[in-house]
C-alpha positions in Angstrom: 26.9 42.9 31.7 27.2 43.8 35.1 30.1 44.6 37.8 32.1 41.2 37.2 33.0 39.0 39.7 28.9 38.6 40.8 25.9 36.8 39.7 23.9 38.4 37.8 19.5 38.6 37.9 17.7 39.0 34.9 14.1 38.7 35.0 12.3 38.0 31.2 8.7 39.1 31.4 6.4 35.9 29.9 3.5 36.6 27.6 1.2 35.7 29.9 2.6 37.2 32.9 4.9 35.9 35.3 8.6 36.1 34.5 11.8 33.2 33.1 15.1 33.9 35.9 18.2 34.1 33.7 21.3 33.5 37.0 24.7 35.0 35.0 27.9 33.5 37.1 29.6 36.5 36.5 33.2 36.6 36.0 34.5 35.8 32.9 38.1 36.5 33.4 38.2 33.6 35.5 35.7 31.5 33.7 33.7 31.9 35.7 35.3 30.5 38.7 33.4 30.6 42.2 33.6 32.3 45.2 32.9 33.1 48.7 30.5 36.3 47.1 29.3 34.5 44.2 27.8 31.1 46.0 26.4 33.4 48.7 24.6 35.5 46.7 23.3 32.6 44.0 21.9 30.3 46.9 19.9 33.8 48.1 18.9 34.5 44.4 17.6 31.3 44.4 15.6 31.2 47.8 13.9 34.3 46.4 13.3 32.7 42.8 11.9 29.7 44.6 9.4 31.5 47.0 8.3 34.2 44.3 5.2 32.9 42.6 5.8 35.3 39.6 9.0 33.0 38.8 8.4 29.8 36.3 11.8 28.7 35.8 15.5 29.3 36.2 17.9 30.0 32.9 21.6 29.5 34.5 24.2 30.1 32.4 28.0 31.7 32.3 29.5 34.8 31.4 31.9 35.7 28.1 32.6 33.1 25.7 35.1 30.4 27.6 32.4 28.5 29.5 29.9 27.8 31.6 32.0 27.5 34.9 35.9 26.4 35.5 35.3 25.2 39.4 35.9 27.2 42.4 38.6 29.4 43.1 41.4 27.0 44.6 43.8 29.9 44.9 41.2 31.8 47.5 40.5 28.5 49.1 44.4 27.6 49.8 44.7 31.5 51.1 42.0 30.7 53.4 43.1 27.5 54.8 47.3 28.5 55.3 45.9 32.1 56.9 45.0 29.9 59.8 47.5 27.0 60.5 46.3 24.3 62.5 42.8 25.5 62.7 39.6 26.7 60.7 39.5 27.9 57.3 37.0 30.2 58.0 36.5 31.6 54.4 36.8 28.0 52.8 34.4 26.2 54.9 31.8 29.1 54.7 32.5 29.1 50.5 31.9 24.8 50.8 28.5 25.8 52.6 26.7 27.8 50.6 28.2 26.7 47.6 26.4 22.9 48.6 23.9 25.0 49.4 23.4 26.3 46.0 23.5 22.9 44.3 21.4 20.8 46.6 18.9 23.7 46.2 18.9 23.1 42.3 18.4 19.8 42.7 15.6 20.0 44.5 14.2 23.0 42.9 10.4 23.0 42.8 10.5 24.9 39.1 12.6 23.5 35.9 16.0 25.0 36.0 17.5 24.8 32.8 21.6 25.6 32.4 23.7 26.4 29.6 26.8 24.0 29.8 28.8 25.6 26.5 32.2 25.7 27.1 34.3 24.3 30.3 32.2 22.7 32.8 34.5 21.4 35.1 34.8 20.8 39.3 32.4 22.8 41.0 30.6 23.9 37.4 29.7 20.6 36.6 28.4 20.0 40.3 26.5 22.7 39.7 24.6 21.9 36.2 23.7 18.4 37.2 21.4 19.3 39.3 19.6 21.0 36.7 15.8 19.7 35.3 17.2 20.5 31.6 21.1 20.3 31.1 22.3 21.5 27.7 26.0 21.1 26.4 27.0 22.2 23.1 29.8 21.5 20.6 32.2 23.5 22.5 31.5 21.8 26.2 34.5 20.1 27.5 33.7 18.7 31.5 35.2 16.8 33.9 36.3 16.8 37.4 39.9 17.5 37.4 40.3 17.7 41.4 42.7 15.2 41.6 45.5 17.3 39.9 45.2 19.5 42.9 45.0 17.0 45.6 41.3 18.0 46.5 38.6 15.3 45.5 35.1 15.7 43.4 32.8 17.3 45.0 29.4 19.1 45.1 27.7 16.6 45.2 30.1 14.4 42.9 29.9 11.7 45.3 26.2 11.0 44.2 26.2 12.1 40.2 29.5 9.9 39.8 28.0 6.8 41.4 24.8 7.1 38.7 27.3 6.8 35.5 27.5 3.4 33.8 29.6 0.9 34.9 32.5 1.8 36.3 32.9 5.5 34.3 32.4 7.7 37.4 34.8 6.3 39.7 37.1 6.4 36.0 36.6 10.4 35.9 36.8 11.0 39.1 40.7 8.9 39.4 42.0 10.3 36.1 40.3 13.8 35.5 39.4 12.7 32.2 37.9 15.0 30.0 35.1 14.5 28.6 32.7 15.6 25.4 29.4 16.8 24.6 28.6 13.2 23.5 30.5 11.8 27.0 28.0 14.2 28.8 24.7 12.6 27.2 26.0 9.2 27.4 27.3 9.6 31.0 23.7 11.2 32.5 25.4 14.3 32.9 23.5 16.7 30.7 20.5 16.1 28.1 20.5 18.0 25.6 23.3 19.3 22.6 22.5 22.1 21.1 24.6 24.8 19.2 27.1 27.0 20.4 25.2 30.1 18.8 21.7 29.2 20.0 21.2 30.7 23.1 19.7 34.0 22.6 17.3 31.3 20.6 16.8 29.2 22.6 16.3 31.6 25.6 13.6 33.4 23.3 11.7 30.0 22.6 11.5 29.3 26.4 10.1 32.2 27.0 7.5 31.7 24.4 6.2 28.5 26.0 2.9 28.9 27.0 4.0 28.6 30.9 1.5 28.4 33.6 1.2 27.4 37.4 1.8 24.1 36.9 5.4 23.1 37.8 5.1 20.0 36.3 3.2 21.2 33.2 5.7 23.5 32.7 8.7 20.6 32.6 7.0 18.9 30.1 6.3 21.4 27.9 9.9 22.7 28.1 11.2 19.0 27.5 8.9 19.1 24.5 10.5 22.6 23.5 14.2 21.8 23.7 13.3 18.1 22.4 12.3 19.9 19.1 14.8 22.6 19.1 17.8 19.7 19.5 16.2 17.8 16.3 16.1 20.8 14.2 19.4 21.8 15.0 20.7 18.0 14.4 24.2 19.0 16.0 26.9 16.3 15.3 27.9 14.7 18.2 31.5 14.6 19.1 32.9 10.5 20.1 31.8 9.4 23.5 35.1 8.5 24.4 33.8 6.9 28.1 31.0 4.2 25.8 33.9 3.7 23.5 36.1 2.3 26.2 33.9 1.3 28.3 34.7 -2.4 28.5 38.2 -1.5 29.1 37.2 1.0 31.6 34.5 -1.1 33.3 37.5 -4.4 33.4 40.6 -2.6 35.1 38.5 -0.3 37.6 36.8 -3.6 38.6 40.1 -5.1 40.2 40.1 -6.7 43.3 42.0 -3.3 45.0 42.2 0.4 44.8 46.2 -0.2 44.4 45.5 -2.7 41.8 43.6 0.0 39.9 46.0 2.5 40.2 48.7 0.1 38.9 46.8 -1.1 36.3 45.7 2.7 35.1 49.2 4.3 35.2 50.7 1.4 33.3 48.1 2.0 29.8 50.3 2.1 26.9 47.5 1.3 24.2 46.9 3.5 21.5 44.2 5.5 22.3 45.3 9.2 23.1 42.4 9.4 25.4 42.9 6.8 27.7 46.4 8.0 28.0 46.1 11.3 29.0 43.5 9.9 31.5 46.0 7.8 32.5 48.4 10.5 33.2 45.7 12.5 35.3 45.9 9.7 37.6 50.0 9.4 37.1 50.5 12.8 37.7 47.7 13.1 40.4 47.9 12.6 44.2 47.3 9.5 45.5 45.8 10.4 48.5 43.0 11.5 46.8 43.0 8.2 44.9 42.7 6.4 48.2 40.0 9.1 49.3 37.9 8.7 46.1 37.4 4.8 46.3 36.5 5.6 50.2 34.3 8.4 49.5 32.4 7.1 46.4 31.7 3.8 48.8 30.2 4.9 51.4 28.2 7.6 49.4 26.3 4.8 47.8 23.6 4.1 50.5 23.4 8.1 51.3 20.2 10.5 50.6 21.9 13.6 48.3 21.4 15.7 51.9 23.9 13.0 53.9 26.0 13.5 50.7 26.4 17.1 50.9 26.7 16.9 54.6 29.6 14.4 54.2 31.4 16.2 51.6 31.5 19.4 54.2 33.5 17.5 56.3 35.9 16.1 53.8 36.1 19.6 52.3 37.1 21.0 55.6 39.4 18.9 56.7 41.4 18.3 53.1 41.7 21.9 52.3 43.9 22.3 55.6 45.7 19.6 54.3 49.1 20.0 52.8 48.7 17.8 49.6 45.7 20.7 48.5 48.0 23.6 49.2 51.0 21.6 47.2 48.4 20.8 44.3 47.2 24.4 44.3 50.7 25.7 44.4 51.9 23.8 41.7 49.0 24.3 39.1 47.7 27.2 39.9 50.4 29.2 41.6 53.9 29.0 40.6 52.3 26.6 37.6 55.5 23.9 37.6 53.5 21.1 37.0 55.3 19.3 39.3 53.6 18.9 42.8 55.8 16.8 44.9 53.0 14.9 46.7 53.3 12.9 50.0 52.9 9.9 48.8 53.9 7.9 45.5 51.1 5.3 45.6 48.1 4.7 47.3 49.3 1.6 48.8 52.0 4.2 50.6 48.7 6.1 51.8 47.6 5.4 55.7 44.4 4.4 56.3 44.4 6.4 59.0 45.0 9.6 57.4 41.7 8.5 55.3 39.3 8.2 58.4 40.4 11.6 60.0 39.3 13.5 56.6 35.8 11.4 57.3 35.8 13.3 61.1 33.5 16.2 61.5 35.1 19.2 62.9 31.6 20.6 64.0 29.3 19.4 66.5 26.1 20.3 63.9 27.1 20.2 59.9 26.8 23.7 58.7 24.1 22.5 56.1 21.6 21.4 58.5 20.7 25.1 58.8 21.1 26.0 55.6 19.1 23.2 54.1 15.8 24.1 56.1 16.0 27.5 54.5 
């Protein structure tokens, strides 16, 4: 593989001309983890895969053997914000750009774009494969989107592929960090296919032996059709979808009439199944002024286009990076690794409403992404 710390651009010539993109995140020390140089330089990778008519489809996948993708680099994101008290993180809010960038551009990608979740998906990974046409996880995937421990909140693009899980599962992930399986992922509308750990070099070889053509949407089918057979011959075991399993009790307490009534009722779980309790202890353990911010966010991203949702999650990205719950959460995981932030608050009912709204306040006059999005 390449210099590390990149992404890397392999083109795979197709029997009938024409070539298959494989995009490496490229930095498998950190599992992959994001940064400034990476999302930059996969947003213009994919810009030029998107425009080049010799390009059918996009492979994206992660480096070494860990995972797909552990989120962005928090620790660079924390430097960026504290270098700069009381005003811009110039670093962070340019990494949140392009890195929306990136996903909303694989979401809306005019060829099939087809990622290998193996591994940890987590954060800014899973924002990331989402988007995809064709989203594989394998035995090994374990996602979820742990922001809360860190006192940031989901993100790219969270606030729309949370709202789409059943019941009440995303708002669930999103307040507890749960983790979640390869079976979670397909039950969840997260990912589509499970396929085996050691299939790749394959399953990469069978893609590119698909008869592709100029046809975007000829092409999707007949990969769908490709990866349909290849998951029914491998007839992987599927893992137990812990979310469907406890979905009634899921779908019951997050239904309470009030955010705090939530919270209480989470933190308080003493059943007997080990999942739910280490979910509940995500949210225990969490900060629960992202608690607050996650009901408010996942709201009022309900009636948004996936653009406004980007565009919205800028501004709270901005303005909670600089705040000092992130750089406790960041310092206490990541940092001096404790595991004991000493939040601001102990509940959400302790959180202002106030403090809410400003995160909600643009700190541009134009959102960055207006100009990135009409690339």
């Amino acid at each position: 593989m390449q210099v590390d710390y990149t992404v890397c651009f392999e083109r795979h010539p197709l029997p009938a001309g024409g070539y298959l993109a494989q995009l490496t995140l490229n930095a498998p020390r950190r599992v992959n983890a994001l940064t400034l140089e990476m999302v930059t330089l996969l947003f213009k990778l994919l810009l030029e895969i998107r425009d080049d008519p010799e390009a059918v489809a996009v492979f994206l996948d992660g480096a070494g053997e860990r995972g797909f993708c552990v989120g962005a680099d928090a620790r660079r994101i924390r430097e960026s914000a504290l270098a700069n008290p009381g005003g811009a993180a110039v670093e962070a809010d340019s990494f949140f750009a392009y890195e929306y960038a990136a996903a909303h551009l694989i979401h809306r990608f005019p060829k099939p774009v087809i990622c290998w979740g193996s591994g940890i998906v987590m954060g800014a990974g899973l924002g990331l494969m989402v988007g995809g046409s064709h989203r594989i996880v394998t035995s090994s995937s374990a996602l979820a989107m742990p922001e809360i421990s860190i006192g940031l909140f989901p993100n790219v693009g969270a606030s729309w592929f949370l709202g789409q899980m059943p019941g009440s599962t995303g708002i669930f992930t999103a307040l507890t960090g749960a983790h979640l399986s390869s079976a979670d992922a397909l039950y969840a509308g997260l990912a589509d296919y499970c396929l085996s750990d050691e299939s790749k070099a394959e399953v990469l070889r069978k893609i590119i032996n698909i008869d592709w053509c100029d046809d975007a949407q000829w092409n999707a089918e007949h990969l769908t059709e490709c990866l349909t057979d290849i998951e029914v011959e491998q007839g992987v075991v599927l893992s137990q979808a812990s979310l469907k399993d406890h979905r009634p009790w899921i779908d019951k307490v997050c239904g309470l009439a009030t955010p705090a009534a939530v919270e209480k009722e989470i933190c308080r779980y003493r059943g007997n199944s080990e999942w739910l309790q280490r979910a509940a202890q995500g949210l225990t353990r969490g900060a629960s002024s992202t608690a607050k911010l996650i009901f408010r966010q996942l709201e009022l991203s309900r009636n948004l286009s996936l653009a406004d949702v980007f565009k919205m999650e800028l501004v709270l990205s901005s303005n909670r990076v600089r705040d000092p719950e992130f750089a406790e959460g960041v310092r206490a995981h990541l940092i001096d690794r404790d595991r004991d932030p000493r939040w601001c608050y102990k509940s959400i009912a302790e959180v202002p409403e106030l403090e809410i709204d400003a995160l909600f306040t643009s700190p541009w006059q134009q959102n960055p992404l207006d100009e990135l999005f009409s690339r």
